[in-house]
PLY file of the C-alpha trace (Angstrom):
ply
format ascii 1.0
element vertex 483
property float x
property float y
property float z
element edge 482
property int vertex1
property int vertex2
end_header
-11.28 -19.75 -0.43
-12.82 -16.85 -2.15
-15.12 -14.63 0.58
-17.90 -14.28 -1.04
-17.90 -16.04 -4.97
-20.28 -19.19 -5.05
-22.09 -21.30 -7.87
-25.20 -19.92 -8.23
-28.23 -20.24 -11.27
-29.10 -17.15 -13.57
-32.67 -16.19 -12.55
-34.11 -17.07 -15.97
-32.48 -20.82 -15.00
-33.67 -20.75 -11.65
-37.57 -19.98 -12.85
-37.02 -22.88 -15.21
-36.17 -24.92 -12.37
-39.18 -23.82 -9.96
-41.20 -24.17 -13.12
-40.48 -27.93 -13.31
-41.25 -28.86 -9.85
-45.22 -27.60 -11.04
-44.36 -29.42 -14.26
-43.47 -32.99 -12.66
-46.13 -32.74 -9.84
-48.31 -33.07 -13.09
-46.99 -35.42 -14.40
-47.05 -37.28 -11.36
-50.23 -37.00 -11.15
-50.83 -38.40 -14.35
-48.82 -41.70 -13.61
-49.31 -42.32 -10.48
-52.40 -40.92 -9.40
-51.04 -38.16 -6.95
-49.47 -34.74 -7.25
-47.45 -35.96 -4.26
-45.45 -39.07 -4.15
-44.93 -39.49 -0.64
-49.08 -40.01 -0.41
-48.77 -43.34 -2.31
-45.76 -44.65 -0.81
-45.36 -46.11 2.04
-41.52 -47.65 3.24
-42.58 -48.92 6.24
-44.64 -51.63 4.59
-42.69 -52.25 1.59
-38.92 -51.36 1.27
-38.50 -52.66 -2.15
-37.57 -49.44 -4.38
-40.16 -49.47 -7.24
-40.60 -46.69 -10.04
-43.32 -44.61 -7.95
-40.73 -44.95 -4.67
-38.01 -43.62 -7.02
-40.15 -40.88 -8.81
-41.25 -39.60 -4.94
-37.37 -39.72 -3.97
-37.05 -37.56 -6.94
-39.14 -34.98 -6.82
-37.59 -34.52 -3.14
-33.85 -33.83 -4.45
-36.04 -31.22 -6.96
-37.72 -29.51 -4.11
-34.09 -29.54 -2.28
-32.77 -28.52 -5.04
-34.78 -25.76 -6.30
-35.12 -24.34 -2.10
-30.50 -23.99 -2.32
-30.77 -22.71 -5.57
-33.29 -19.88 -5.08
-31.40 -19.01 -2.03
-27.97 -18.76 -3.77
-29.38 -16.89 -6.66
-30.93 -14.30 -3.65
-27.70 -13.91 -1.89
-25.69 -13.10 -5.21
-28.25 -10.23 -6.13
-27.72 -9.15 -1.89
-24.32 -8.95 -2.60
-24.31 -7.57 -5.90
-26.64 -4.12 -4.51
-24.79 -4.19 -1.43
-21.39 -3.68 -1.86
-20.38 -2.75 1.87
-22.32 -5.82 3.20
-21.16 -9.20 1.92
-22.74 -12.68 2.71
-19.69 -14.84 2.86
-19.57 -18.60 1.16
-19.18 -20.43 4.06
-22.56 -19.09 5.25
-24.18 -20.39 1.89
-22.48 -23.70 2.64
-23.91 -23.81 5.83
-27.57 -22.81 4.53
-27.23 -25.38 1.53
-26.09 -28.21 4.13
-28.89 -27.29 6.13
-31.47 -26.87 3.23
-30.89 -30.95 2.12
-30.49 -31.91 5.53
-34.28 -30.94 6.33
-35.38 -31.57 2.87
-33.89 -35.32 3.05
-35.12 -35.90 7.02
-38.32 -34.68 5.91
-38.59 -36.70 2.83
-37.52 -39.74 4.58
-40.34 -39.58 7.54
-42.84 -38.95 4.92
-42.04 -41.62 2.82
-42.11 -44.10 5.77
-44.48 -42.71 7.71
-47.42 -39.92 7.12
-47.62 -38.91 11.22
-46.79 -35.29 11.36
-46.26 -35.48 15.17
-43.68 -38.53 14.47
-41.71 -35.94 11.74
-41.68 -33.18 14.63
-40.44 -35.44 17.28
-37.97 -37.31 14.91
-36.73 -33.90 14.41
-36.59 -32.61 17.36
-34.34 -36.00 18.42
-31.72 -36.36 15.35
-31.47 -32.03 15.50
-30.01 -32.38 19.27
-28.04 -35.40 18.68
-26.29 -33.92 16.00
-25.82 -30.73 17.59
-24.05 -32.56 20.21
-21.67 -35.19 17.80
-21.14 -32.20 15.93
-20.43 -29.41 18.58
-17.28 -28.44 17.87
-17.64 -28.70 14.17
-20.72 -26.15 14.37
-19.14 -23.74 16.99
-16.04 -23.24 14.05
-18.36 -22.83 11.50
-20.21 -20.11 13.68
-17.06 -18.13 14.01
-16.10 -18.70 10.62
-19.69 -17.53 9.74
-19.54 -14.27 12.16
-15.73 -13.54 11.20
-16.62 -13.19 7.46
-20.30 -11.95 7.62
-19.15 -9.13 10.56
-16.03 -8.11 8.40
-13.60 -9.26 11.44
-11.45 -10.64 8.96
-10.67 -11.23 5.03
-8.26 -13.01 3.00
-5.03 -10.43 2.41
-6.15 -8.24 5.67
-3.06 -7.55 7.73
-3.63 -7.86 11.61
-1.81 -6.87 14.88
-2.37 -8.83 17.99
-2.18 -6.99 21.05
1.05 -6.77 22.87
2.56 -7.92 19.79
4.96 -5.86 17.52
4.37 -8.53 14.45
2.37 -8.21 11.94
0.00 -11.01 10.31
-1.50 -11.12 7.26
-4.63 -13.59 6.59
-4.06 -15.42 3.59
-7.13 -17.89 4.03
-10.58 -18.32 6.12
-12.54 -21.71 5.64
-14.77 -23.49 7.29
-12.56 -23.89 10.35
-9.60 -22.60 10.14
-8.20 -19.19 9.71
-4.60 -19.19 8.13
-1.86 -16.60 8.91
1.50 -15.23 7.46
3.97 -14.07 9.85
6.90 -12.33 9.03
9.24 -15.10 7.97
6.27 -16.24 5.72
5.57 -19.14 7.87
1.78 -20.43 7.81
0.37 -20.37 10.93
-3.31 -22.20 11.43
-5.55 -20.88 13.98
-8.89 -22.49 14.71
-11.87 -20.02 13.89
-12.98 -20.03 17.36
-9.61 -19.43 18.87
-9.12 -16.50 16.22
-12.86 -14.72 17.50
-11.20 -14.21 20.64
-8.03 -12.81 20.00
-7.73 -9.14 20.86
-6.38 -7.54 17.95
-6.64 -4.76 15.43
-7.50 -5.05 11.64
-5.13 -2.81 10.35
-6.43 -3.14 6.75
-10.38 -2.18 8.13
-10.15 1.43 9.53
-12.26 3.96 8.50
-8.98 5.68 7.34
-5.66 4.87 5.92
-3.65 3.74 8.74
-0.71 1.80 9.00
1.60 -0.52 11.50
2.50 2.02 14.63
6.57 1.54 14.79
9.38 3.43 16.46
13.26 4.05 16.66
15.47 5.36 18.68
19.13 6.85 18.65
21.57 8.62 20.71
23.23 11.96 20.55
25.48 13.93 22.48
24.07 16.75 24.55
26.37 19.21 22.96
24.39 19.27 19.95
21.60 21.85 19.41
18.06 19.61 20.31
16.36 21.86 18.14
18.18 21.94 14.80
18.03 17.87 15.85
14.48 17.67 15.69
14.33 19.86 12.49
16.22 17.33 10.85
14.38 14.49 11.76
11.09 16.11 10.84
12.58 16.94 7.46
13.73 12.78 7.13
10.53 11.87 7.86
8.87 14.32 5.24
11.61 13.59 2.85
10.85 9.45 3.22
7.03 9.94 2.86
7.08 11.78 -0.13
9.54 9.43 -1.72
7.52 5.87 -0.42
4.00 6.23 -0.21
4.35 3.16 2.30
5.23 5.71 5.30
2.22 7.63 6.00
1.97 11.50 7.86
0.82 9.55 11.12
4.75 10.48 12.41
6.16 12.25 15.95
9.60 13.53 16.51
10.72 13.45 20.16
13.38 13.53 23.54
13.20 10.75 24.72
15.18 10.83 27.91
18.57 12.94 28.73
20.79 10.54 30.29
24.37 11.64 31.18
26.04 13.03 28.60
23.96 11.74 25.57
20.26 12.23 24.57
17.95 9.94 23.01
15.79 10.74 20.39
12.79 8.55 19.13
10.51 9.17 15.83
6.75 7.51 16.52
5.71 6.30 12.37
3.76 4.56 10.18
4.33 2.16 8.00
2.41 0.18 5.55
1.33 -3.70 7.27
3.63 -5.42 4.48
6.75 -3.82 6.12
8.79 -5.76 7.98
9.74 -4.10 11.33
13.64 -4.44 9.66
12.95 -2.97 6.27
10.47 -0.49 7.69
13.78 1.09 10.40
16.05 0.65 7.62
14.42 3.16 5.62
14.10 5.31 8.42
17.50 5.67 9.33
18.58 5.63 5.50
16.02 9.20 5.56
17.79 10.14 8.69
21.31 9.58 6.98
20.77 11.38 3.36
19.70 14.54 5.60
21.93 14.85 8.16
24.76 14.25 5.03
23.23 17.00 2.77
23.32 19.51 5.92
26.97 18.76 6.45
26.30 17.13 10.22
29.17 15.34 11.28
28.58 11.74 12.32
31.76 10.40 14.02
32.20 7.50 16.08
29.61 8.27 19.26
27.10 9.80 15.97
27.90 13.38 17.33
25.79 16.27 15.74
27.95 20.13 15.61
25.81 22.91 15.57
26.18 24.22 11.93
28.51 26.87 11.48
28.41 29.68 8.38
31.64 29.49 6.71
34.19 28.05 4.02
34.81 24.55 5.52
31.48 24.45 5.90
30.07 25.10 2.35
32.87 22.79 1.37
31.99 19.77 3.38
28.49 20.49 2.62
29.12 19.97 -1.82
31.39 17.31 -0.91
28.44 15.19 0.69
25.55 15.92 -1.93
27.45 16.51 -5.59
27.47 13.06 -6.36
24.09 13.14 -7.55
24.11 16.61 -10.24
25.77 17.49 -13.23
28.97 18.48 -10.84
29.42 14.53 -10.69
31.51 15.04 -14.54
34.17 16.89 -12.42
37.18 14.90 -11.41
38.88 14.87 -7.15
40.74 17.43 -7.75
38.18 20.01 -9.50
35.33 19.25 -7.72
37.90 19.70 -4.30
38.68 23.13 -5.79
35.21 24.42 -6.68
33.76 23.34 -3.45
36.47 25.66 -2.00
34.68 28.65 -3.58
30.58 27.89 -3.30
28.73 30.49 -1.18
26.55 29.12 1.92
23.07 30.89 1.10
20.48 30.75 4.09
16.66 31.14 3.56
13.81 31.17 5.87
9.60 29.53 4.84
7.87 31.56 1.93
11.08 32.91 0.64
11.07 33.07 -3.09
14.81 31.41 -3.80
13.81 31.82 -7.95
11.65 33.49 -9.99
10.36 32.46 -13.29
11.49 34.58 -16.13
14.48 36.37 -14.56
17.92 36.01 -15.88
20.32 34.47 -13.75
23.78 32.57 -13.84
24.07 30.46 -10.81
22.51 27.05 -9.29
21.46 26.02 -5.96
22.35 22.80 -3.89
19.19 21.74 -0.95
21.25 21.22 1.98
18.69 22.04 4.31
15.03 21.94 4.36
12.88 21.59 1.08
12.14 23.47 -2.18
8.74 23.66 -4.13
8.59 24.51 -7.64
5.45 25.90 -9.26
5.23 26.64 -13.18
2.74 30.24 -13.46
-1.05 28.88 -15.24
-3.14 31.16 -16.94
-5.10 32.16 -13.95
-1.92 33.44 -12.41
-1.66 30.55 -9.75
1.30 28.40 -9.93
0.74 25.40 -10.45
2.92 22.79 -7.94
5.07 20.60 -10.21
7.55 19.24 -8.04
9.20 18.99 -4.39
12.99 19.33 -4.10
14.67 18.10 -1.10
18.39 17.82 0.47
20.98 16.68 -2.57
18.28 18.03 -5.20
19.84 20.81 -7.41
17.74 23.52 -9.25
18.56 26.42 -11.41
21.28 24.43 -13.52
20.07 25.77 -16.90
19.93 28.78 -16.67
23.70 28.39 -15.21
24.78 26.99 -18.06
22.96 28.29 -20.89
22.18 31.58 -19.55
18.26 31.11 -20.55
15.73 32.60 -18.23
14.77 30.41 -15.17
11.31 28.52 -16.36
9.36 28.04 -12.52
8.94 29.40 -9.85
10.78 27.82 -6.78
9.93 29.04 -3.17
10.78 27.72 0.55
8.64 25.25 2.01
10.78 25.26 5.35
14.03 27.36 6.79
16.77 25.61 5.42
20.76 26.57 3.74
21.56 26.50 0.17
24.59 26.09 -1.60
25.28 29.06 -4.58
27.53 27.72 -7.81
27.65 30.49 -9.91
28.67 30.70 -13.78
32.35 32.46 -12.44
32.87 29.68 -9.71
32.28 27.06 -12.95
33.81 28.83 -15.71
37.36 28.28 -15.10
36.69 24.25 -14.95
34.95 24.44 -18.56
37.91 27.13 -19.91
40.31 24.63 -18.53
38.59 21.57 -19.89
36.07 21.74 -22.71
34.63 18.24 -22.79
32.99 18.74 -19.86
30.36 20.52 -21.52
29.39 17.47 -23.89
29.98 15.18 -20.44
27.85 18.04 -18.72
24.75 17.65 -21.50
25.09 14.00 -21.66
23.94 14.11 -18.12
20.96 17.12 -18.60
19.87 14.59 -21.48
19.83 11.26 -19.73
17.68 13.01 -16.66
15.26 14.57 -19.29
14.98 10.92 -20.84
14.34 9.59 -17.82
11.60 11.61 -16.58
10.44 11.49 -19.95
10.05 7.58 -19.01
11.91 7.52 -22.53
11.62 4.04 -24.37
15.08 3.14 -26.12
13.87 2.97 -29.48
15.83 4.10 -32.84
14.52 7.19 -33.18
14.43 8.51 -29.88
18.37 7.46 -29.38
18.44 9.81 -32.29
16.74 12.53 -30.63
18.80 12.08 -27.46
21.97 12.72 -29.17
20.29 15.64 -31.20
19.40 17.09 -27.62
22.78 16.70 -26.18
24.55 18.50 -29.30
21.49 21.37 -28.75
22.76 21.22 -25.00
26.31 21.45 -25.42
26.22 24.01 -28.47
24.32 26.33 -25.90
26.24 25.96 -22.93
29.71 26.57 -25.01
27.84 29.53 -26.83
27.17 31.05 -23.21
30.32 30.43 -21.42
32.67 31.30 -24.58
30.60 33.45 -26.47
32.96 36.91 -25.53
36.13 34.57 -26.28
0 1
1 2
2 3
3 4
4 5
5 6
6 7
7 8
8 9
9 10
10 11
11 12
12 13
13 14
14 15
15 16
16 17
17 18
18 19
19 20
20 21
21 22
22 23
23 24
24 25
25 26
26 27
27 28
28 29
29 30
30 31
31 32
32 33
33 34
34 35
35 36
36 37
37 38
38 39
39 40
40 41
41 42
42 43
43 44
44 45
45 46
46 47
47 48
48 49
49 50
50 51
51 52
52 53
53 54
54 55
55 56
56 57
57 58
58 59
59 60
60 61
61 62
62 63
63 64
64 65
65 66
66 67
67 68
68 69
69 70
70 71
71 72
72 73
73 74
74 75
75 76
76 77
77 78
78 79
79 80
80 81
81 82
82 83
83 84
84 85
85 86
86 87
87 88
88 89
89 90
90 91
91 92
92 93
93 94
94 95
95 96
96 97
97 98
98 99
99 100
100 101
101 102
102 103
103 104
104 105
105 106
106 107
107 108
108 109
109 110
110 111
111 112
112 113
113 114
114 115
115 116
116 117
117 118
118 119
119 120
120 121
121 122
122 123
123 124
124 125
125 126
126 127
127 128
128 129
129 130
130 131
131 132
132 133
133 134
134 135
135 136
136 137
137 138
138 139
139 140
140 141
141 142
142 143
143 144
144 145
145 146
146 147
147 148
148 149
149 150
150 151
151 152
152 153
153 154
154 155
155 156
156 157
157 158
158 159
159 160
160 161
161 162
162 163
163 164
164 165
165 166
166 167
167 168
168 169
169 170
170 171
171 172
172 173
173 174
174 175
175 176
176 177
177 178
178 179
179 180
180 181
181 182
182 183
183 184
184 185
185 186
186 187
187 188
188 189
189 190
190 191
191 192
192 193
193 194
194 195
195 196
196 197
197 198
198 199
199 200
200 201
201 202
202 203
203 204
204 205
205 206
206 207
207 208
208 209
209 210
210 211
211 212
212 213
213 214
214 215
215 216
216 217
217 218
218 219
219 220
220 221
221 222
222 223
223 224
224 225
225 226
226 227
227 228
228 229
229 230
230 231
231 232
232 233
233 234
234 235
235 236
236 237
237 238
238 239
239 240
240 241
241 242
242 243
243 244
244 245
245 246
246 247
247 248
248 249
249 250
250 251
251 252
252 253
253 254
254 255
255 256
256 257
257 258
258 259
259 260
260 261
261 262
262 263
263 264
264 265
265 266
266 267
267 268
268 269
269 270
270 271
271 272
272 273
273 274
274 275
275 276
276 277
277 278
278 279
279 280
280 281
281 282
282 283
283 284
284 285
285 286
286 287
287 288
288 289
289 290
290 291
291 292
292 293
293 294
294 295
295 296
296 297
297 298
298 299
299 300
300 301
301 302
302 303
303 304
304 305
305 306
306 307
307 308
308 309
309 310
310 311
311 312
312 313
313 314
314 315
315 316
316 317
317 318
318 319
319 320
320 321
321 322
322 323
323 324
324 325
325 326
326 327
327 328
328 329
329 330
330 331
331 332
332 333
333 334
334 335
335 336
336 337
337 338
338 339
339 340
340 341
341 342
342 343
343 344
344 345
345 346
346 347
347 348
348 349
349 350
350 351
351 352
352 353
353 354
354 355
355 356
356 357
357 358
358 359
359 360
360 361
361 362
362 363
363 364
364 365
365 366
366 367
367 368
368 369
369 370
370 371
371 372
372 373
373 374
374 375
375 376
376 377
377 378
378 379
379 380
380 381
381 382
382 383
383 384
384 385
385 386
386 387
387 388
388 389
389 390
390 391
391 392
392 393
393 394
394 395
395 396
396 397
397 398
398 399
399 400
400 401
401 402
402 403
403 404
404 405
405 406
406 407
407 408
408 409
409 410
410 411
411 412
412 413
413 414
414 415
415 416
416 417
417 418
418 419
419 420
420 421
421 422
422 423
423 424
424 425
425 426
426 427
427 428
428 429
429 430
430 431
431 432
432 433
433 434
434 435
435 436
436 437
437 438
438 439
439 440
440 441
441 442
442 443
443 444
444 445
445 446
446 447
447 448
448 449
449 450
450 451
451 452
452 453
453 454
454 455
455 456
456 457
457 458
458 459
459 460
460 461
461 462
462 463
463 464
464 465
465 466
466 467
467 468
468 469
469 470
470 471
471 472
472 473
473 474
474 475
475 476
476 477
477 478
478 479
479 480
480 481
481 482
């Protein structure tokens, strides 16, 4: 069921309508003597259904008709103006059912007989006997009535019962009967009544974007440093929300409890409804993982964290986690073993300035901890933000290996380590092995393309290759240009 689309006339159609109930009361009058048909019959005397009784019978259904029509045409205007206030269908069922029940109970007593204290009590009698048959019937399409018109509920909404960790999501509401999704995608059926006394929270109806409230826990040895813990799990959490929009800033990083030797650590989130609680932890700890491999924390068997320590190994381990995903990835075992042997640990603390746009430079940075923001310089001297680099991301490879002035500005959003590669530390590989440079601009290319959201057309194949020959003609140009 749709919430609030119903059949309803055009107003030009519905003042034809109206128009013709004035129209056949004349005409009435002109063939049977009475603007009225229910004057000149009478059913109690004579049940035989003659033209006149079927003319009378008819201009009833016209009145009935014309009454449900000119109050569907007045809720679709309502609803039309009032876009934050909706009159749901099932109430316009309920008023049309109503509108030809009266019109036909009325008819009926006036056709058979003219007492108006006979209509009343008549009425009064048949409107309490129904209301009793029909009890149960009525009190669902009440609470279907007060879900919809209230805005307790609508079709796609995603709700949490209390004392529940599941999320539902309302995939219909009719007359009586509100059905619900649970995670398995099993329907479930609840009557409306049932349903208008659950305690639970509309997730999808708060004044502001919220989400499902989730949490997950881990353990750690207390050897580690709490503190560097924490930093890392704040900088997960910041490094999943800007990379899913379905995780929202509503997050907490915590001790739990210290039992023994281990601690316990717990992150508090929020997660879009549609998340399953699995999927939703999963990305979580996936976060958790790509950090705490980019800063070169050791996860052995009982997950134990090492406080970080500012030397060789260190650096090494620290490339060895995170080069997969640059330009270093061309390198074979052996070289990239070698050339992580030589990279320089480089710390930096919140508002340092890491690179500066128009300064010459031969080196590249690895994000192993914290995050990076880079910001190209507008006209008004304010850079504008462009991008946000976090643990793995590289930056600075250009000017590496072309030797052409850095092009942003990249500063420190948080303390954090990077890891230096300069053009000396990288020379020696390209010396020893010059197709690296072609594999080397074959990769600068294909991540150009693909921020470029680059279709695979003819012509732009073309200009990929003509970019990767510009590439490697540079980079060979700068690195062998003395030789």
């Amino acid at each position: 069921m749709n919430d609030h689309k119903f059949f309803s006339l055009s107003k030009p159609l519905l003042a034809i309508l109206l128009a013709s109930n004035i129209v056949f009361a004349w005409w009435l009058e002109k063939k049977i003597g009475s603007y009225w048909g229910w004057m000149v019959v009478d059913l109690s005397t004579d049940l035989n259904i003659d033209l006149t009784t079927a003319l009378a019978v008819l201009q009833f259904v016209i009145f009935g008709l014309s009454i449900d029509m000119s109050i569907r045409t007045t809720v679709t205007s309502i609803n039309h103006k009032l876009q934050g206030f909706q009159i749901p269908e099932i109430a316009v069922t309920a008023m049309t059912t109503s509108t030809y029940g009266i019109v036909g109970l009325i008819g009926f007593i006036l056709l058979y007989d003219h007492s108006l204290s006979h209509i009343l009590a008549a009425a009064g009698a048949v409107g309490i006997g129904a209301a009793y048959i029909f009890r149960e019937w009525i009190s669902d399409v009440t609470a279907s009535i007060q879900i919809q018109t209230d805005h307790l509920a609508s079709i796609n909404d995603y709700i949490q019962v209390n004392e529940e960790k599941d999320v539902y999501k309302v995939t219909q509401i009719d007359h009586r009967m509100v059905t619900i999704e649970d995670k398995f995608a099993y329907l479930i059926r609840i009557p409306t009544r049932q349903f208008l006394n659950w305690k639970y929270i509309n997730l999808s109806k708060q004044p502001t974007k919220r989400g499902v409230k989730r949490r997950c826990t881990f353990n750690l040895t207390s050897q580690n440093d709490s503190n560097r813990v924490l930093s890392m799990m704040n900088n997960g959490m910041q490094y999943l929300i800007s990379k899913d929009e379905r995780f929202y800033l509503g997050y907490s990083c915590q001790i739990q409890e210290i039992t023994g030797g281990a601690i316990s650590y717990g992150i508090s989130y929020e997660c879009h409804p549609s998340l399953s609680f699995l999927s939703s932890s999963n990305s979580v700890y996936g976060a958790l993982l790509h950090i705490f491999n980019a800063a070169a924390i050791n996860l052995n068997s009982d997950i134990e964290i090492y406080r970080p320590s500012i030397g060789k190994s260190d650096a090494k381990q620290r490339l060895l986690d995170i080069y997969q995903s640059s330009i270093l990835k061309v390198l074979d075992e052996n070289q990239i073993q070698e050339l992580a042997s030589v990279v320089h640990l480089v710390p930096f603390e919140s508002g340092d300035q890491i690179i500066k746009h128009g300064e010459l430079a031969q080196s590249m940075y690895f994000i192993s901890e914290g995050h990076l923001e880079v910001g190209i310089p507008g006209k008004d001297g304010i850079d504008l933000i462009v991008a946000t680099l976090w643990p793995g991301d590289c930056v600075g490879e250009m000017s590496l290996l072309t030797g052409e002035p850095r092009s942003a500005n990249v500063y420190a959003k948080t303390n954090g380590i990077l890891l230096e590669v300069t053009k000396g530390n990288l020379a020696p590989f390209l010396t020893a092995s010059p197709i690296l440079i072609e594999k080397i601009s074959q990769v600068l290319a294909d991540r150009k393309a693909k921020n470029e959201k680059a279709a695979s057309s003819e012509d732009e194949i073309k200009s990929q290759f003509s970019q990767i020959k510009a590439l490697a003609q540079k980079i060979f140009h700068f690195f062998f240009e003395t030789k």
